[in-house]
C-alpha positions in Angstrom: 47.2 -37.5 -28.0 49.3 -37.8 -25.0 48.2 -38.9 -21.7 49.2 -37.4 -18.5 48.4 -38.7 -15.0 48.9 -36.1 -12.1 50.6 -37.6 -9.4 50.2 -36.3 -5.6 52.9 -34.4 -4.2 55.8 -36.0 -3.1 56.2 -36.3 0.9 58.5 -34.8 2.9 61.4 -36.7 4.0 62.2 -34.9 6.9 59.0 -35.8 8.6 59.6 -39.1 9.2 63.0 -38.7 11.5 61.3 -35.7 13.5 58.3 -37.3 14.1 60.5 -40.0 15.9 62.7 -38.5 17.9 61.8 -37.8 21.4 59.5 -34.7 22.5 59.5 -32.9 25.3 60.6 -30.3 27.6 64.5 -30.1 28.1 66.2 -31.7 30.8 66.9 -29.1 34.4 70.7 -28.9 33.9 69.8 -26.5 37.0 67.8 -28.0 39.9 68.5 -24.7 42.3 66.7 -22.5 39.2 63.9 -24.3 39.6 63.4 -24.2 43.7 63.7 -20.4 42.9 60.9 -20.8 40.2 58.9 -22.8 42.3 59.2 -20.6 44.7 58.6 -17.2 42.9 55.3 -18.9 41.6 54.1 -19.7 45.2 54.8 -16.0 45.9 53.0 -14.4 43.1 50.3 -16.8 43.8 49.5 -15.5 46.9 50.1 -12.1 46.4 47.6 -11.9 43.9 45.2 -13.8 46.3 45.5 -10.8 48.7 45.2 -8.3 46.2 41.8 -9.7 45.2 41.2 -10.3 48.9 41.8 -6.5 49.6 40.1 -5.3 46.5 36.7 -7.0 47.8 37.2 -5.0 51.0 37.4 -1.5 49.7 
């Protein structure tokens, strides 16, 4: 009778190196693009503060 043992699965060995390498956003290679984003948001932020504004005076 033969024995067999059932061994786990074998890990990955890509995990390892991708688990080290630094995360995180990517670096602004464009500082102007984000003013304008900046800015954009800070309009649409108070647009949408006097939408809601005018829709409680109707």
């Amino acid at each position: 009778m033969k024995v067999t043992i059932k061994l786990p699965k074998p890990r990955n060995p890509l995990v390892a190196p991708a688990r080290a390498r630094k995360a995180g956003a990517h670096a602004s290679h464009n500082p102007a693009r984000r003013v304008r984003r900046l800015e954009k948001q800070k309009l649409n932020q108070v647009l949408s503060v006097r939408k809601t504004d005018s829709d409680c005076d109707v």
